[in-house]
C-alpha positions in Angstrom: 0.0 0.0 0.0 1.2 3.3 -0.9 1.5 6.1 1.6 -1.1 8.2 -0.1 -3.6 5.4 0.0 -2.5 4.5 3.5 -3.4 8.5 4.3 -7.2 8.3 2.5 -7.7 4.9 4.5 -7.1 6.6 7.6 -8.8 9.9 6.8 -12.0 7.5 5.5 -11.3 5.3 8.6 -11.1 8.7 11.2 -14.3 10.3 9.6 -16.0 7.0 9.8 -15.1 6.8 13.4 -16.6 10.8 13.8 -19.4 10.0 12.0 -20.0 7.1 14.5 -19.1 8.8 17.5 -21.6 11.6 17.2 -24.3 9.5 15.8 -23.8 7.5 19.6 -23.8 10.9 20.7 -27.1 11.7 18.7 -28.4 8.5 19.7 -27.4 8.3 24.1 -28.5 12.1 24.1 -32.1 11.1 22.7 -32.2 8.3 25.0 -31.7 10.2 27.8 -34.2 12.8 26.8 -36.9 10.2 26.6 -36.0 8.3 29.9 -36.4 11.8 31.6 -39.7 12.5 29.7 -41.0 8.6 31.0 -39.5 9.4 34.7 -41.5 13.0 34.7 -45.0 11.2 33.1 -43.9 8.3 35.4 -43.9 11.0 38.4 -47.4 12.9 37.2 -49.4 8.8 37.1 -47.9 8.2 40.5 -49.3 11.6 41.3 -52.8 11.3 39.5 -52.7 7.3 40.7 -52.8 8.8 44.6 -55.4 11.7 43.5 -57.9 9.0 42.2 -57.4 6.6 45.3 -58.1 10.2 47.5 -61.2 10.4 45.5 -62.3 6.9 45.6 -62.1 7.1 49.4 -63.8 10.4 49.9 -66.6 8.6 47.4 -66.9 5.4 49.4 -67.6 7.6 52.5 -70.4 9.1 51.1 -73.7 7.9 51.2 -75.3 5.7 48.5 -78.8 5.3 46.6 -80.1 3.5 49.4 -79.5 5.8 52.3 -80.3 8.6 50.3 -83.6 6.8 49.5 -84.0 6.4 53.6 -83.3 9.7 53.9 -85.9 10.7 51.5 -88.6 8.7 53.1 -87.2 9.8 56.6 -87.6 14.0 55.5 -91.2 13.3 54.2 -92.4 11.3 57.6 -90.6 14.5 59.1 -92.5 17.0 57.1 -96.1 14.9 57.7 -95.3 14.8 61.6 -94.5 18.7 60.9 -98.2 18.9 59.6 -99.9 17.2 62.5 -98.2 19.4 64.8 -99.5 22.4 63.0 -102.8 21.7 62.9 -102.5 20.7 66.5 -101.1 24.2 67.3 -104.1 25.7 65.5 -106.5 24.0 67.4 -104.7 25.3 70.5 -105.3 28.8 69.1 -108.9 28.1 68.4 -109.7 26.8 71.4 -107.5 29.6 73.4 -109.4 32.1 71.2 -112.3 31.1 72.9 -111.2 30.6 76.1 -110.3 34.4 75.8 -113.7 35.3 74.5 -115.2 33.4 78.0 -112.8 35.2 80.4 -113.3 38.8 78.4 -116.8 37.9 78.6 -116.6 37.5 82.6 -114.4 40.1 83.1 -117.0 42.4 81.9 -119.5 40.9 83.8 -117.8 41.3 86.8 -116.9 44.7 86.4 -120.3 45.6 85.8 -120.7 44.1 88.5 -123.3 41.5 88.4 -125.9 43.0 86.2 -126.9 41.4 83.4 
């Protein structure tokens, strides 16, 4: 081999080499830039995994169908038991009404003193 081709083989052979070194450059700094974007989205599931178990708690405390259902039917025996006790309280004012009317009634007989 001549000198001259000896010199092209290793200039061929040396940008070869360059050529391969940055594309393992190009290739490990791509890598690493998508093993940080899977650690971050890695990160924001482990974050959003804990939210939705936060949730699911706070929903399994709650109360269901059914005990909303009992509550329902609880509230409307409440509001009938509210109605009896109304008209109960306006029977009381009735009847006091006329218990008034009786004692106005003697109080004016009695300061008239008798007479009828």
């Amino acid at each position: 081999m001549t000198p001259e081709a000896l010199d092209l083989w290793l200039k061929i052979a040396s940008s070869a080499l360059s050529i391969a070194a940055f594309g393992f450059a190009l290739v490990a700094a791509r890598r690493k830039a998508i093993n940080e974007r899977l650690d971050a989205g890695s990160k924001r599931m482990d974050a959003h995994d804990l939210a939705i178990q936060a949730m699911q708690t706070q929903i399994a405390g709650m109360p269901g169908k059914e005990d909303l259902h009992r509550m329902e039917l609880s509230i409307a025996g409440m509001a009938g038991d509210l109605k009896e006790m109304r008209a109960g309280v306006a029977a009381n004012g009735d009847q006091l009404a006329r218990f008034i009317t009786v004692l106005e009634r003697h109080e004016d007989h009695l300061l008239s003193g008798g007479k009828g």
